[in-house]
N, C-alpha and C positions, 0 to 999 in steps of 0.2 A: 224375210227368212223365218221370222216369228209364227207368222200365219201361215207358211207354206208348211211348217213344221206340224202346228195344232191341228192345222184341216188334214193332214195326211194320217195323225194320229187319232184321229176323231172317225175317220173313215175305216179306222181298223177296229178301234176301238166301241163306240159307239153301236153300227151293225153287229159286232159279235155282242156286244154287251148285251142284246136282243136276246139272249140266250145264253152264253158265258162267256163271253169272249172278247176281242175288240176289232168290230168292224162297220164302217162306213154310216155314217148319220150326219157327216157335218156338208156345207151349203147343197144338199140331196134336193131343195127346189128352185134351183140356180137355172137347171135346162126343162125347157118343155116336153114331153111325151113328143118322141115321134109318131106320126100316123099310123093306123097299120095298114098295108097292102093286102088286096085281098087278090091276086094274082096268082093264077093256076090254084087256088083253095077250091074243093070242089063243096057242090053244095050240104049246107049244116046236115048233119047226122046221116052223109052217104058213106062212110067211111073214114079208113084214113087219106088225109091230104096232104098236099105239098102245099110251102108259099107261109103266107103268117094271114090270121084271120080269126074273128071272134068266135067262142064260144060260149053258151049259156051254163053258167054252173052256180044252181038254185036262183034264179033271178038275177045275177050276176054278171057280167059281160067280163070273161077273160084272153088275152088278146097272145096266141100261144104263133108260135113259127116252128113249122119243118121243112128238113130237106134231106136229101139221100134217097136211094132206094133200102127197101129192107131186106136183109139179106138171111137165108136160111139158117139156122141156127145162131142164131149173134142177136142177142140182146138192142134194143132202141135204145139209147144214149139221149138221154134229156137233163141237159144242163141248168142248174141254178144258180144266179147270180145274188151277190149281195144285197144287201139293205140300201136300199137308196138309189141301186139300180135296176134298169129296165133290159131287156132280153139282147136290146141293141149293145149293149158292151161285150157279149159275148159270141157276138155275129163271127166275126172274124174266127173265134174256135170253130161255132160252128161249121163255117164251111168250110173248113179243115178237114175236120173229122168226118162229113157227109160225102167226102170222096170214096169214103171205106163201107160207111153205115148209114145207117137214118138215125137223125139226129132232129130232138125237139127241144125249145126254150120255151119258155112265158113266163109275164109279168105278172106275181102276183098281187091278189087285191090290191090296191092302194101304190102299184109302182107304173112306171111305164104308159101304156096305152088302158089298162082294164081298170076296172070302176074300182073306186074306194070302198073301202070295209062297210057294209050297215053298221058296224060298231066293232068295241074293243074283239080282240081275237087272241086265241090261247094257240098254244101249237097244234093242239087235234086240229083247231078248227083248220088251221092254215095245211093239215094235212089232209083232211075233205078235200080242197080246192085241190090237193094234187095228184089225190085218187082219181077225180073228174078227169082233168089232163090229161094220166095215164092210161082210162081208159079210152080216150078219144084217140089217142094218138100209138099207142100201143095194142090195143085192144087186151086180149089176156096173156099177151108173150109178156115173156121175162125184161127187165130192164137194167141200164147201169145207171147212177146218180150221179152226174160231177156238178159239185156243190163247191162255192166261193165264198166265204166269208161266211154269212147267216145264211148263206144255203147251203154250205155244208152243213150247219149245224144242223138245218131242217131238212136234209136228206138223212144225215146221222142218225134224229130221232128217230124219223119215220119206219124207217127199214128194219127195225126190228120186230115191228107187226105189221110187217107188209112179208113176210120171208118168201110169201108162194108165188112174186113176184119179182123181189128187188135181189139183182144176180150180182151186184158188186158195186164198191163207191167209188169216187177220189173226191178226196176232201182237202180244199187249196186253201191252204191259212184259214180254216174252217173257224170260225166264232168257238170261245174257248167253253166247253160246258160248265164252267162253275165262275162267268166272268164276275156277275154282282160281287160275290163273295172276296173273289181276286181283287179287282179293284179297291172296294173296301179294306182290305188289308195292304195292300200295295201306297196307296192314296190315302190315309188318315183322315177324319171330319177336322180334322184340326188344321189342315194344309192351307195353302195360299195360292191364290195363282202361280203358274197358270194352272200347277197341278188340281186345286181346288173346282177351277172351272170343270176340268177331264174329266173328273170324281163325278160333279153333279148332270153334268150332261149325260153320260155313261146310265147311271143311275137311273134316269128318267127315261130314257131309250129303253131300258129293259124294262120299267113299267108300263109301255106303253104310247110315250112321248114319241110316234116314228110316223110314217108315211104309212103303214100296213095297221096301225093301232094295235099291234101284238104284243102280247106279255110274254114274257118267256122266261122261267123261273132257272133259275140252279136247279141240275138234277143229276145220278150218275150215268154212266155210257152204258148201257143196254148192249147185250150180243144181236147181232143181226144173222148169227150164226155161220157156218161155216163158207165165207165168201171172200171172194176176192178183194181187198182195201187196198189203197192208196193215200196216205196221209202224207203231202207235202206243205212244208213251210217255211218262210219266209228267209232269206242266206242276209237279206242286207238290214243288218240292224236301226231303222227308221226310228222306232220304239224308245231307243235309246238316245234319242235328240231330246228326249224331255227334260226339261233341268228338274234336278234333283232325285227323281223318280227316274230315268229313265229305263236304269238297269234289273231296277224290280220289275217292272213291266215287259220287258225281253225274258226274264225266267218267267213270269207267271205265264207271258202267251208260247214260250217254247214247253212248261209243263202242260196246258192246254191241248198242246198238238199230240203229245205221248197221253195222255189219256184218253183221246179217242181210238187209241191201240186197244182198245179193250170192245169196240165193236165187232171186231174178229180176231179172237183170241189165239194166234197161233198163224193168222196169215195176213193179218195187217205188218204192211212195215210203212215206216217214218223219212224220209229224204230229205232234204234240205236242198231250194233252188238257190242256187249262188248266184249274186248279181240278182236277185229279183226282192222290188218291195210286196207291197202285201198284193197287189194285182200280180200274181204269178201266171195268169195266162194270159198276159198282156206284156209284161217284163222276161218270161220266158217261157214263149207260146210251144218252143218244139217240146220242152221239158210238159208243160201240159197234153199237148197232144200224144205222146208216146205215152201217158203212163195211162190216157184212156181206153188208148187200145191197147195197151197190153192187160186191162185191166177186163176188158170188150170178151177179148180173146178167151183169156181165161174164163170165164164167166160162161162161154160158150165152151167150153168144155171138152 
């Protein structure tokens, strides 16, 4: 029970902590990289493609998947998963939502099928890698981000200088923007297990310590301006299994989530999935699906 508790809070924790937050870093090389299939992808740089298949981005190998057709006026939906995971945890979304739209995933650097980082990597750099993406897969139409865990956080950042593009979020238990900080004051250097462990793994995952080699500093929530958001998080308090700390760490990651209300001042709102831990599109897929497309819709205007 001890372990099923730490790894669950390490996978929230740890991935947001990537950025601010707490999400996903713990046994992340437990499963192998699925293969990618390169079925119905058409050939590199013909276009857009269906299927999942490599792309070159700067010497790079990123191993990205679409499917839907694209439909006139409506934003491409390209989903980002957590720290620690690969495009295949959110398969199941997507082909949800690709009954509606065209929908794209991929692994970035260092997760899944695509190559490891040449080295440490800051958030621009991990947002190059998804400018490349979006233009492959998008071309110059407008997009929506649904970002989980440390990819909401890296959707969150991005979009606010990308605006001539990025037409709306949903951010699912997104990584908290100011998690170092949180934790730190949450978690004392003075603590003992297990909270002591949480403290220094957390810590080391935002400097760097991860599968992607990303650092990802504390920073404030930038306007992405006037866009459609969806900020949903977590209804079943997991968090709060930690002895001692628990219930500090449920406020810092529920304050977490109302701070990214400030990416769209005026049209982000906040939900709460009941019954769902921090995989909220996995613990409650309709609740994910519906708030993409109504976010899709919007956004299409």
């Amino acid at each position: 029970m001890a372990r099923t508790i730490r790894t669950t809070v390490m996978t929230a924790l740890c991935c947001a902590a990537v950025g601010a937050g707490l999400v996903g870093c713990v046994d992340i090389t437990e499963t192998e990289p699925r293969p990618a299939s390169t079925a119905d992808a058409s050939p590199s740089g013909s276009g857009l493609f269906s299927g999942t298949k490599k792309i070159d981005v700067k010497g790079r190998s990123v191993n990205v998947s679409c499917s839907g057709d694209a439909v006139d006026g409506r934003p491409v939906v390209v989903l980002m998963a957590g720290l620690g995971d690969g495009l295949d945890k959110m398969a199941a979304l997507q082909k949800s939502l690709s009954e509606k739209d065209r929908v794209c995933s991929f692994d970035r650097l260092g997760e899944g099928a695509s190559d490891k980082p040449a080295g440490p990597q800051t958030v621009a750099d991990s947002g190059k890698v998804l400018t490349a993406v979006l233009d492959r897969v998008a071309g110059d139409g407008p997009v929506v981000l649904a970002g989980h865990s440390l990819g909401g956080l890296l959707a969150a950042r991005y979009a606010p200088d990308h605006q001539d593009r990025v037409k709306g979020l949903v951010l699912m238990d997104a990584t908290s923007p100011t998690t170092t900080a949180d934790i730190a004051k949450v978690i004392p250097d003075s603590a003992e297990d297990p909270g002591a462990e949480l403290r220094e793994q957390t810590l080391a995952v935002n400097e760097g310590e991860n599968p992607e080699m990303l650092v990802i500093p504390d920073g404030k929530v930038r306007s992405a301006g006037d866009i459609p958001v969806e900020v949903i998080q977590h209804g079943t308090p997991y968090l709060a299994e930690v002895p001692t700390y628990g219930s500090g760490l449920e406020e810092m990651w529920s304050e977490g989530q109302r701070q990214w209300l400030a990416v769209s001042p005026g049209r982000a709102v906040l939900t709460t999935a009941a019954k769902s831990g921090h995989y909220i599109y996995a613990d409650r897929p309709d609740l994910a699906v519906k708030a993409v497309q109504r976010v899709t819709t919007q956004a299409a205007g």
